[in-house]
PyMOL Python script that loads the backbone (N, CA, C, O; Angstrom):
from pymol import cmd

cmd.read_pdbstr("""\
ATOM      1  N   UNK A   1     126.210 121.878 113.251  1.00  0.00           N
ATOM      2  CA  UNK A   1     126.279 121.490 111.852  1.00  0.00           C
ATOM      3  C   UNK A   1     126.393 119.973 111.706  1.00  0.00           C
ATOM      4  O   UNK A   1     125.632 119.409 110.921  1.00  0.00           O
ATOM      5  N   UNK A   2     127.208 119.338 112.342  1.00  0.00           N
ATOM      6  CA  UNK A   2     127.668 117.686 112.622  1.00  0.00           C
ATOM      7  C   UNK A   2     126.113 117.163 112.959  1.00  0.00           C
ATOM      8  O   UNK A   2     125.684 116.260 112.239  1.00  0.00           O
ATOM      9  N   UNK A   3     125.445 117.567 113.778  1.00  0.00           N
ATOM     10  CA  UNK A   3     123.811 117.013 113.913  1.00  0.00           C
ATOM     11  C   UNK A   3     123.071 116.888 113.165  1.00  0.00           C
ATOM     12  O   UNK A   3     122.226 115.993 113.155  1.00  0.00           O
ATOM     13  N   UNK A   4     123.272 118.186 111.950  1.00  0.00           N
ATOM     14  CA  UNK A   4     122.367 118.233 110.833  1.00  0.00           C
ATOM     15  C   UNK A   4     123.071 116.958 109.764  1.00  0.00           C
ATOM     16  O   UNK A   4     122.511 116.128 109.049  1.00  0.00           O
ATOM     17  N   UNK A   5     124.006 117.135 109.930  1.00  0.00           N
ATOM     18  CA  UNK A   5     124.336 115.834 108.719  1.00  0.00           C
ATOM     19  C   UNK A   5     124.328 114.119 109.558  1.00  0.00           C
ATOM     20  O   UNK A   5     124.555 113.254 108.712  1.00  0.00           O
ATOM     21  N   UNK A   6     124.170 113.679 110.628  1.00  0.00           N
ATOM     22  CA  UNK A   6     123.685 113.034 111.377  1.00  0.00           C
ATOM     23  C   UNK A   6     122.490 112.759 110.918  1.00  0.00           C
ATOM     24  O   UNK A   6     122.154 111.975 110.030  1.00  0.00           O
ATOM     25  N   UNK A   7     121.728 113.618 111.733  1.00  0.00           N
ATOM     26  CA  UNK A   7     119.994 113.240 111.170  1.00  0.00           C
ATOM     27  C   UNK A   7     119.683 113.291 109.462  1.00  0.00           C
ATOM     28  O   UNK A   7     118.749 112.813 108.819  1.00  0.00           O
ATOM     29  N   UNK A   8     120.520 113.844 109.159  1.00  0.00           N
ATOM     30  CA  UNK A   8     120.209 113.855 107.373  1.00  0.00           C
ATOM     31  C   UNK A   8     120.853 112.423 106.921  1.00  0.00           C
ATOM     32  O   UNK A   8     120.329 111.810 105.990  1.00  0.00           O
ATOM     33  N   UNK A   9     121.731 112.023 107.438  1.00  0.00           N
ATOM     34  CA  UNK A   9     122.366 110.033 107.079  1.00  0.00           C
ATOM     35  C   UNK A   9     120.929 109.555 107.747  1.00  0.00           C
ATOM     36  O   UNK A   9     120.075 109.122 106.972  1.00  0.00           O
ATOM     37  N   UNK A  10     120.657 109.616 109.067  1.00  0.00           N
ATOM     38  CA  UNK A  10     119.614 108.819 109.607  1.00  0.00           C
ATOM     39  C   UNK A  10     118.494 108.678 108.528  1.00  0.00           C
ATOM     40  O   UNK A  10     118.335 107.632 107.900  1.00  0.00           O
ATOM     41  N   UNK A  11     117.559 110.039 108.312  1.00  0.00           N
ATOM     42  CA  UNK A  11     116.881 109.654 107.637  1.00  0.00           C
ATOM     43  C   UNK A  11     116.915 108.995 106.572  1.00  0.00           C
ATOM     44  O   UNK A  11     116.189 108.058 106.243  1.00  0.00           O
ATOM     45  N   UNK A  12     117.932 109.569 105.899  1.00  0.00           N
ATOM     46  CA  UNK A  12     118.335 108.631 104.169  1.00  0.00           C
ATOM     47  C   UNK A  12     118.133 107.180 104.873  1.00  0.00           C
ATOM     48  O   UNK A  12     117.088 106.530 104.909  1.00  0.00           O
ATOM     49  N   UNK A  13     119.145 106.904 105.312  1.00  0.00           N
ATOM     50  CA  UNK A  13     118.772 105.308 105.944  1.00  0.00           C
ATOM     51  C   UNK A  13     117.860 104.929 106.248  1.00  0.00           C
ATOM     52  O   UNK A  13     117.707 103.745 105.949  1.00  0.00           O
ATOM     53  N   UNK A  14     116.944 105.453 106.835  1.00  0.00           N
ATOM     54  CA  UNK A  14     115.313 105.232 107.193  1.00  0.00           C
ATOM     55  C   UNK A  14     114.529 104.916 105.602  1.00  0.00           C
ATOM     56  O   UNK A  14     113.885 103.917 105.285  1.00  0.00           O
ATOM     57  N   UNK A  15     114.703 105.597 105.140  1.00  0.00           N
ATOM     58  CA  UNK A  15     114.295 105.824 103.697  1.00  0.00           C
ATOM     59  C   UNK A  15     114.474 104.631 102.994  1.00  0.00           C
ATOM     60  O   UNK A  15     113.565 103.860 102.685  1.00  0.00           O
ATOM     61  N   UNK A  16     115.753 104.480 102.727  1.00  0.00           N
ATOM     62  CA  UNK A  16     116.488 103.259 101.843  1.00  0.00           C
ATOM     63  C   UNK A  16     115.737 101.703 102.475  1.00  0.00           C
ATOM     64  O   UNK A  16     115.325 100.724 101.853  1.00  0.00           O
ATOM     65  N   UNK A  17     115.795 102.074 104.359  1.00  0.00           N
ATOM     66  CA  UNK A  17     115.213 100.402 104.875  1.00  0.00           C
ATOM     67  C   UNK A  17     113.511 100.337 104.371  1.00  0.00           C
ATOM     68  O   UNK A  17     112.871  99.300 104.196  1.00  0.00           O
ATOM     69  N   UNK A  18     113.061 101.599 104.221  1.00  0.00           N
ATOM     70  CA  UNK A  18     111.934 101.817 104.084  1.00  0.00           C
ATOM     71  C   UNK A  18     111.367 100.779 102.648  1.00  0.00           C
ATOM     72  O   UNK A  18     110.520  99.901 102.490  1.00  0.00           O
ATOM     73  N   UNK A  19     112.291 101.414 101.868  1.00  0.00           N
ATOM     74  CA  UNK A  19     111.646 101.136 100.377  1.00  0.00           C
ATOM     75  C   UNK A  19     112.362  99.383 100.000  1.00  0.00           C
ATOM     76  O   UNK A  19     111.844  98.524  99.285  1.00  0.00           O
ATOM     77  N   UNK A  20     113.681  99.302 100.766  1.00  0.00           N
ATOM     78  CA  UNK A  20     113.621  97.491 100.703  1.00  0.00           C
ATOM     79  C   UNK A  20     112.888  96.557 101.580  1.00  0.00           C
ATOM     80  O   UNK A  20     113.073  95.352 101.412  1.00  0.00           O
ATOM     81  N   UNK A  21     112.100  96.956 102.471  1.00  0.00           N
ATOM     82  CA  UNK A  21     111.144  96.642 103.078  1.00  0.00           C
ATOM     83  C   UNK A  21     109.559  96.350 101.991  1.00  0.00           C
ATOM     84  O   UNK A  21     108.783  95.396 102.052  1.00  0.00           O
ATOM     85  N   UNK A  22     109.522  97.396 101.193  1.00  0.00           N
ATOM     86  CA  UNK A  22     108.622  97.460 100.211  1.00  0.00           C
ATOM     87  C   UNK A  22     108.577  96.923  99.396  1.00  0.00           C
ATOM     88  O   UNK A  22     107.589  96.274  99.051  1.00  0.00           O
ATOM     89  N   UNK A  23     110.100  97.032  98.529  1.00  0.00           N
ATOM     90  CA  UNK A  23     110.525  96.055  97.771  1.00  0.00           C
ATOM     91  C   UNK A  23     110.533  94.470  97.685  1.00  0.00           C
ATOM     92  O   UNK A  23     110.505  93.812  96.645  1.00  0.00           O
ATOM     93  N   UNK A  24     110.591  93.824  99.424  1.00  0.00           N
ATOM     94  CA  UNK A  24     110.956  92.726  99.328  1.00  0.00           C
ATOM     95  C   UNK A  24     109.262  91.896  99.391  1.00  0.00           C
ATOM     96  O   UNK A  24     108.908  90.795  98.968  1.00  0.00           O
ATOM     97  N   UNK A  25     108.472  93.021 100.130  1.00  0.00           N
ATOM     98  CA  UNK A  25     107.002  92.469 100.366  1.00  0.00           C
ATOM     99  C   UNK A  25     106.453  92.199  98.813  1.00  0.00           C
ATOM    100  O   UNK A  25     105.980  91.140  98.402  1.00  0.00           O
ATOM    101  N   UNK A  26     106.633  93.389  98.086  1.00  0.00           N
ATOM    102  CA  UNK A  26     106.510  93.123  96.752  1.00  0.00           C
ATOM    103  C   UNK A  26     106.658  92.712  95.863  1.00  0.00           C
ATOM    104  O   UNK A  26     106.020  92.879  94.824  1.00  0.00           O
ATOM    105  N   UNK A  27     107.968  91.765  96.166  1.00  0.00           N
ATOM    106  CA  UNK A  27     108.407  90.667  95.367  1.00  0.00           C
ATOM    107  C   UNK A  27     107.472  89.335  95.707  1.00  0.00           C
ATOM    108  O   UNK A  27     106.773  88.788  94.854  1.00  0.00           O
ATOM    109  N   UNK A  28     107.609  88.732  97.628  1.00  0.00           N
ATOM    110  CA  UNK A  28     107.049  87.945  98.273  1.00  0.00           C
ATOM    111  C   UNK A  28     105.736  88.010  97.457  1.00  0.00           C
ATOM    112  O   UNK A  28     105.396  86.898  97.053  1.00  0.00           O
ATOM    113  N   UNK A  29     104.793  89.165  97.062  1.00  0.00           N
ATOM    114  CA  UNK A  29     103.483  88.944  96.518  1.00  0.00           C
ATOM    115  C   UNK A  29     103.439  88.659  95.224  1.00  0.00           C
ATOM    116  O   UNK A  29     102.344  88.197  94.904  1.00  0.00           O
ATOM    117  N   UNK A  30     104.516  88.790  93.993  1.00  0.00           N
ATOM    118  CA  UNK A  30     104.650  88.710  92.973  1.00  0.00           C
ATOM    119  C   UNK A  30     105.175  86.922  92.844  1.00  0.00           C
ATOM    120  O   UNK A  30     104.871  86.186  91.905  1.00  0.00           O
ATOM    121  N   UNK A  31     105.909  86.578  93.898  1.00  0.00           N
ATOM    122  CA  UNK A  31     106.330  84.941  93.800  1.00  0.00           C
ATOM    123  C   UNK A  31     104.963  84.210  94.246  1.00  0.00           C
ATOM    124  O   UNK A  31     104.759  83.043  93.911  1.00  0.00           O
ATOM    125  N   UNK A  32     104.140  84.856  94.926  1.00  0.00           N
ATOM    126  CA  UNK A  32     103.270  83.985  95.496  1.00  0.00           C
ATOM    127  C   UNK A  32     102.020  84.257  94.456  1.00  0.00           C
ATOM    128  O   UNK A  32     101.168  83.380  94.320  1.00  0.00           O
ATOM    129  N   UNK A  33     101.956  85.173  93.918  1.00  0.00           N
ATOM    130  CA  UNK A  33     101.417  84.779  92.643  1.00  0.00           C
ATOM    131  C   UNK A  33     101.454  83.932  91.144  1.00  0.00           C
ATOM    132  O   UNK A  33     100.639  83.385  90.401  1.00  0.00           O
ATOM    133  N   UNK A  34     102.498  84.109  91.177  1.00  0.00           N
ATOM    134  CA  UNK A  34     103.457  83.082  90.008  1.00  0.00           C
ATOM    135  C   UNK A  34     102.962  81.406  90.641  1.00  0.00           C
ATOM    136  O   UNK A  34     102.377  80.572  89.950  1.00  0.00           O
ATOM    137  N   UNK A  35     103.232  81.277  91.600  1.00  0.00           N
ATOM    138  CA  UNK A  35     102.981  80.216  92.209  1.00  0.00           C
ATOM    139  C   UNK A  35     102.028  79.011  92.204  1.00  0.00           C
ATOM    140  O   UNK A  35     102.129  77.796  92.036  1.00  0.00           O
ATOM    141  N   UNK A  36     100.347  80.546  92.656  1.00  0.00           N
ATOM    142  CA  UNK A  36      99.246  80.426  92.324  1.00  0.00           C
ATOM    143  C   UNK A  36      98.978  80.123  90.885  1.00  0.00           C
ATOM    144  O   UNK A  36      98.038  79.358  90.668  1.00  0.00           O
ATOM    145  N   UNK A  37      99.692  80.626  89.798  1.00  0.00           N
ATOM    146  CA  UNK A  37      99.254  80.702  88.415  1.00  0.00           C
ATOM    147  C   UNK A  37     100.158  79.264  87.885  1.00  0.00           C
ATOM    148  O   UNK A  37      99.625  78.862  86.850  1.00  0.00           O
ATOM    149  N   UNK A  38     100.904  78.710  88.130  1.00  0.00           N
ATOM    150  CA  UNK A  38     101.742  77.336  88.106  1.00  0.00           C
ATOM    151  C   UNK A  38     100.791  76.271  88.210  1.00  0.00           C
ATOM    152  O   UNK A  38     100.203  75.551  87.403  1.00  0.00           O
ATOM    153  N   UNK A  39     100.831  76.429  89.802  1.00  0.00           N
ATOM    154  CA  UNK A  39      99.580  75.455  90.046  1.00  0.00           C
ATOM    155  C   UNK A  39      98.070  75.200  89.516  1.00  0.00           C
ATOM    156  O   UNK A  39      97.397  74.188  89.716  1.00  0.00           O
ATOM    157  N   UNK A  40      97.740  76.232  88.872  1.00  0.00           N
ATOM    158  CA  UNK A  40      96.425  76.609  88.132  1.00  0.00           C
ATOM    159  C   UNK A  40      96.617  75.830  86.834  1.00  0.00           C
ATOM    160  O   UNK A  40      95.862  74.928  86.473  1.00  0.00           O
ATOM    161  N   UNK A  41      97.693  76.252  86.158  1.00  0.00           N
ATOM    162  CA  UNK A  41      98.844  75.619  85.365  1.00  0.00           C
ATOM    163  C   UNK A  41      98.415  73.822  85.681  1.00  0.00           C
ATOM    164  O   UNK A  41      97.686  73.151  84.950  1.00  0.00           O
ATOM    165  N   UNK A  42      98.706  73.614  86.226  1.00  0.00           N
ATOM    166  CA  UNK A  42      99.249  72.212  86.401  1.00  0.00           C
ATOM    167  C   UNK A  42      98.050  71.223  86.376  1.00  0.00           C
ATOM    168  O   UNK A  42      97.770  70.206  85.740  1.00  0.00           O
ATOM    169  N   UNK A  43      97.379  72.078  87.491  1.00  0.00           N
ATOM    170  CA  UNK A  43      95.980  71.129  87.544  1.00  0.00           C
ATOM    171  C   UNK A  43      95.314  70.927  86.284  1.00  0.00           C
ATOM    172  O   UNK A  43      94.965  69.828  85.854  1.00  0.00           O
ATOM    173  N   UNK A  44      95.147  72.063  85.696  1.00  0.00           N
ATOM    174  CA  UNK A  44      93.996  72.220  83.941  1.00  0.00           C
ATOM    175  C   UNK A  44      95.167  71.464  83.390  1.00  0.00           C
ATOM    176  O   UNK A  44      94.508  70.919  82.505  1.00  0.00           O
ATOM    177  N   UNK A  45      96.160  71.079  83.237  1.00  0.00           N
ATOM    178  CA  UNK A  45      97.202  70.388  82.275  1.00  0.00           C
ATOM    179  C   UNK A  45      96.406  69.166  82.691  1.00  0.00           C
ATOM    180  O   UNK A  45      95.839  68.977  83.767  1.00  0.00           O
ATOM    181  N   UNK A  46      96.514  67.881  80.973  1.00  0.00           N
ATOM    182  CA  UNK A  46      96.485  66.848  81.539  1.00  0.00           C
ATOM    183  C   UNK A  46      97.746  65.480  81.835  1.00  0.00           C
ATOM    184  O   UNK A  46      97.805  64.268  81.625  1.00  0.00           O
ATOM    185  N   UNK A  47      98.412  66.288  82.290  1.00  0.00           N
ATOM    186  CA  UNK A  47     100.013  65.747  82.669  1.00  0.00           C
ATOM    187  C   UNK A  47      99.925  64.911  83.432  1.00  0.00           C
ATOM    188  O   UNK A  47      98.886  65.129  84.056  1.00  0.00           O
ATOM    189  N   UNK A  48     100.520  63.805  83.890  1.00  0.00           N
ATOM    190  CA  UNK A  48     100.493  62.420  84.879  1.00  0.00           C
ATOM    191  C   UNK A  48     100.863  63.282  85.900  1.00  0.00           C
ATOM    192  O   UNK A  48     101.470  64.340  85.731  1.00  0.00           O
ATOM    193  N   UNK A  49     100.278  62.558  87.585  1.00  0.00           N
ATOM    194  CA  UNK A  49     101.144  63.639  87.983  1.00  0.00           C
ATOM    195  C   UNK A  49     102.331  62.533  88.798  1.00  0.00           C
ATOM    196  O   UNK A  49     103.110  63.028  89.612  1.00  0.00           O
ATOM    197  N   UNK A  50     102.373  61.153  88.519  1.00  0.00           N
ATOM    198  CA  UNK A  50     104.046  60.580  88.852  1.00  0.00           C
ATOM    199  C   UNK A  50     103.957  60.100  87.168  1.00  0.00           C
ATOM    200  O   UNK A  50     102.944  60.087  86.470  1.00  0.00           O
ATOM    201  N   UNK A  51     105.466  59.686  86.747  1.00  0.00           N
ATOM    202  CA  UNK A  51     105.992  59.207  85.924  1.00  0.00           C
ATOM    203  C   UNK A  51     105.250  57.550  86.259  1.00  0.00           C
ATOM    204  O   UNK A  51     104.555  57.110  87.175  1.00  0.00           O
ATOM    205  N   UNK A  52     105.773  57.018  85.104  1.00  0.00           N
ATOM    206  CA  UNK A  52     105.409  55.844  84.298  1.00  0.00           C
ATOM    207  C   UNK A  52     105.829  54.717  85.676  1.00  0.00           C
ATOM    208  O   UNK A  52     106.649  53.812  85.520  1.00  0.00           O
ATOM    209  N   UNK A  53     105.371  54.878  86.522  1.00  0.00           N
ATOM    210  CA  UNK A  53     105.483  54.092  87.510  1.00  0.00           C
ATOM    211  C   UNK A  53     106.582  53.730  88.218  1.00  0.00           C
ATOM    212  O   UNK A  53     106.731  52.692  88.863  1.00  0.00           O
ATOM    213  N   UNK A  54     107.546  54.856  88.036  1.00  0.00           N
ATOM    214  CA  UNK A  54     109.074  54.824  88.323  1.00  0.00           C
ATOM    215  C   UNK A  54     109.252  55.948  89.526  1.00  0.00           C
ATOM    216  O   UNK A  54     108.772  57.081  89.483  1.00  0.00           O
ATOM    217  N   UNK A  55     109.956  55.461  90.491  1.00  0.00           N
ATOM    218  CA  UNK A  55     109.742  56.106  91.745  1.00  0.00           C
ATOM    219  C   UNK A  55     110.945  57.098  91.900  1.00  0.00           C
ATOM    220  O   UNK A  55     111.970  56.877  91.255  1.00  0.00           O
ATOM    221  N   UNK A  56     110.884  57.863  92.485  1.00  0.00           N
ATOM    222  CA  UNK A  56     111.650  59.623  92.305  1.00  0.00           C
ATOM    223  C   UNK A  56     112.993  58.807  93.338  1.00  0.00           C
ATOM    224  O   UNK A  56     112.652  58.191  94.348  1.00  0.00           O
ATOM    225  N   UNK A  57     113.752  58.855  93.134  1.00  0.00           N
ATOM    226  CA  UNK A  57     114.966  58.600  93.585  1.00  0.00           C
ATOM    227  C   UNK A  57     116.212  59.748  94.232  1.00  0.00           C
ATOM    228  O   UNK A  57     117.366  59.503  94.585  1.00  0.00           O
ATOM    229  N   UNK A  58     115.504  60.974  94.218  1.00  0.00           N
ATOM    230  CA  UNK A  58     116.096  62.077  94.276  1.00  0.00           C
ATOM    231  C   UNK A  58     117.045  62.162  95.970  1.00  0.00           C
ATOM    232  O   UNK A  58     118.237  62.457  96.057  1.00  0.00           O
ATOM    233  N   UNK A  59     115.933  61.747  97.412  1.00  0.00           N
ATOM    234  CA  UNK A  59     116.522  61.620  98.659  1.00  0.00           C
ATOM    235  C   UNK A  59     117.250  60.586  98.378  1.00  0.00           C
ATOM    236  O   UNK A  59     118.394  60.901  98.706  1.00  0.00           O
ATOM    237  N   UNK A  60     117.246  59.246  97.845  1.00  0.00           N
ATOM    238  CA  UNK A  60     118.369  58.626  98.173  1.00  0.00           C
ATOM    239  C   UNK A  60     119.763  58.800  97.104  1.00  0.00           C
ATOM    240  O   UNK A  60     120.796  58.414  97.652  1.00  0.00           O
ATOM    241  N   UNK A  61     119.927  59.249  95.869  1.00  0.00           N
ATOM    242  CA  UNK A  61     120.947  59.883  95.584  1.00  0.00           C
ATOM    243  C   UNK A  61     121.670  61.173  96.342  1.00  0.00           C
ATOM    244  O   UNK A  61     122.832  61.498  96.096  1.00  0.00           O
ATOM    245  N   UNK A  62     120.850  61.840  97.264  1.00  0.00           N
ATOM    246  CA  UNK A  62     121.295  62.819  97.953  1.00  0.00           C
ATOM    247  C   UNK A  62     122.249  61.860  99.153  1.00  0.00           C
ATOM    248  O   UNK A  62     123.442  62.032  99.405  1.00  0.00           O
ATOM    249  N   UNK A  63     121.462  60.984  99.680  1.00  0.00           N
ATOM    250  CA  UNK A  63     122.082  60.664 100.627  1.00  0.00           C
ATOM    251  C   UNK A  63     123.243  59.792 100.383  1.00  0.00           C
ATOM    252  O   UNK A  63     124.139  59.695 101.222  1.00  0.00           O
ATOM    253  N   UNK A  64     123.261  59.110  99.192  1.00  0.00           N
ATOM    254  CA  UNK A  64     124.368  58.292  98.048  1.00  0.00           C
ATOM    255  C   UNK A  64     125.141  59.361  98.256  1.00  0.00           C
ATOM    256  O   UNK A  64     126.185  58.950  98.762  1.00  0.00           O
ATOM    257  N   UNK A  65     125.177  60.881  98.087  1.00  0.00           N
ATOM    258  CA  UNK A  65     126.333  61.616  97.693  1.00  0.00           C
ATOM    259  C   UNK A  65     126.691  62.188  98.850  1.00  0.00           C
ATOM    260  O   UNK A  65     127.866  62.508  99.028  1.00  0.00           O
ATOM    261  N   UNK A  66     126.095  62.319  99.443  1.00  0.00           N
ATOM    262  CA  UNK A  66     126.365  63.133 100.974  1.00  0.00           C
ATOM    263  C   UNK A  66     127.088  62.083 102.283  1.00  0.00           C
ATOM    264  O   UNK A  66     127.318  62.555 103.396  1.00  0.00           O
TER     265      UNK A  66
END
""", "prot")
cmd.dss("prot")
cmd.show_as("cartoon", "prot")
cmd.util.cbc("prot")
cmd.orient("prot")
């Protein structure tokens, strides 16, 4: 009886890794689409693509704070 509820946890578990396995591929394809559609986004925009000649300062405030 102890075997049967053994292999009956196993499989459930098999099951559960199964479908977040599925889940997570299916997200990975849903971000990497969003992605694609951003960038599609961005290019047809006619947006600058640096600011007004002002340089991104972002690594050296990191390293200012760190």
């Amino acid at each position: 009886m102890s075997n049967n509820v053994i292999d009956q946890f196993r499989q459930q578990e098999a099951d559960n890794i199964a479908l977040s396995v599925k889940s997570n591929r299916w997200s990975l394809v849903m971000v990497e689409v969003m992605i694609r559609e951003q960038e599609q986004k961005l290019v047809a925009s006619d947006l600058p693509v640096e600011g007004d000649g002002e340089q991104d300062n972002f690594w050296e405030e990191i390293a200012r704070l760190g």
